[in-house]
C-alpha positions as CSV (number, residue, x, y, z in Angstrom):
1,X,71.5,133.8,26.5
2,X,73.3,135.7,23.6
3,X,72.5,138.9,22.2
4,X,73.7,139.5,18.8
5,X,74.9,143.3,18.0
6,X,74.8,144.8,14.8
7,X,78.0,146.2,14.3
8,X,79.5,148.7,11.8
9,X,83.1,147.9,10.6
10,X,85.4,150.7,10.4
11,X,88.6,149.5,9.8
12,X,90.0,145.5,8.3
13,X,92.7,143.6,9.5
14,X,93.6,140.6,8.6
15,X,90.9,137.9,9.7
16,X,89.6,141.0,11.7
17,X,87.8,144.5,11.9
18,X,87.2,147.2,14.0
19,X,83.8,147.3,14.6
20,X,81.5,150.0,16.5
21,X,77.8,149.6,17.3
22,X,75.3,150.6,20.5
23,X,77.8,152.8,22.2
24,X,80.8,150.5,21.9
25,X,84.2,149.5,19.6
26,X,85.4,146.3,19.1
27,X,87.3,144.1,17.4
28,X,85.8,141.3,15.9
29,X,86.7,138.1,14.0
30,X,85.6,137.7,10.4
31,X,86.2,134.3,9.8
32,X,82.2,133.1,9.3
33,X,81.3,136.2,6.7
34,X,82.3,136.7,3.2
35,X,84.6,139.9,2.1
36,X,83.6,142.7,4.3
37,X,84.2,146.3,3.7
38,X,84.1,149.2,6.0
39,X,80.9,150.6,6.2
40,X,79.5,147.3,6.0
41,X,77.3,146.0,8.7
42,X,77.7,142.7,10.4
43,X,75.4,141.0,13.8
44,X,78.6,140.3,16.2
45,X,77.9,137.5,18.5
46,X,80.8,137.0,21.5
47,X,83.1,139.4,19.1
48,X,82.7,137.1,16.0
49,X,80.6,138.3,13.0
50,X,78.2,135.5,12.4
51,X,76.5,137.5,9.5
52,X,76.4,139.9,7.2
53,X,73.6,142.4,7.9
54,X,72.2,145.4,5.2
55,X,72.0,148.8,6.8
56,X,68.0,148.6,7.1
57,X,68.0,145.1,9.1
58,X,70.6,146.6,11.3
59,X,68.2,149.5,12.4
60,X,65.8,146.9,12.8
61,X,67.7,144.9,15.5
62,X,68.9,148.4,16.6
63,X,65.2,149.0,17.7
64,X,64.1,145.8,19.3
65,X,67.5,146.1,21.4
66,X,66.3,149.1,22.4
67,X,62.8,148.3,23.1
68,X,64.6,145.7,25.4
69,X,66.6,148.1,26.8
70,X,63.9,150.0,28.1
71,X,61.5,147.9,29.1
72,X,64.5,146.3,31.3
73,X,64.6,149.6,33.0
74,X,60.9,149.9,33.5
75,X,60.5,153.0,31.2
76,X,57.5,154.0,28.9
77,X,58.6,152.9,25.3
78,X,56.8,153.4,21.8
79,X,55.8,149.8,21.2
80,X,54.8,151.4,17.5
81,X,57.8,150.1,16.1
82,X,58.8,150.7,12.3
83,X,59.1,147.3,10.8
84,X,56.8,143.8,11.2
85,X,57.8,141.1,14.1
86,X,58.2,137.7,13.3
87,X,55.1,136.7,14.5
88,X,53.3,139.0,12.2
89,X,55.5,137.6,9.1
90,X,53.7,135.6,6.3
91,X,55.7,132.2,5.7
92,X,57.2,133.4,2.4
93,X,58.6,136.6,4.7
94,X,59.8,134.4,7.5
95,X,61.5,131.9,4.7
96,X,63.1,135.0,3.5
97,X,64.3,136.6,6.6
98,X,65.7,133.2,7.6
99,X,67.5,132.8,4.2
100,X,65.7,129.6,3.0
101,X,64.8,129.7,-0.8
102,X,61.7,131.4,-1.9
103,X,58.6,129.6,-1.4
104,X,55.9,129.3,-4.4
């Protein structure tokens, strides 16, 4: 299974940024997203960004990996989380959060 990792660049290359997120730096490709800047947030699969993510869905992911993370380690977790889960979406939200055209 992967994991994607919202990642924040810091620094462009050519075809590549540096990239830290969830304790870690990395350098990514940058092939599959349009112009990037630093400060810009991006979901890094396998150390390619596959998207480009705004600063709220990046929290977002942020908390449901961490969630994960704990519930892996058998800790007590806040299941209270700050945003809505898929399976509580309406279909016009899930068509948006899936980047289909709005629904009417």
């Amino acid at each position: 299974m992967c994991i994607g990792i919202p990642m924040q660049i810091s620094r462009l290359e050519p075809g590549h940024a540096l990239c830290e997120g969830r304790g870690q730096q990395r350098r990514i490709n940058t092939a599959l997203v349009e112009r990037v800047t630093p400060g810009d947030w991006v979901l890094v699969f396998i150390d390619s960004a596959q998207e480009l993510l705004s600063p709220e869905r990046a929290q977002e992911i942020n908390a449901t990996l961490d969630l994960m993370e704990a519930a892996l380690q058998g800790e007590a977790h806040d299941l209270s989380v700050g945003f809505a889960l898929p399976s509580a979406m309406s279909q016009a939200d899930m068509a948006a959060l899936c980047g289909a055209p709005a629904l009417n």
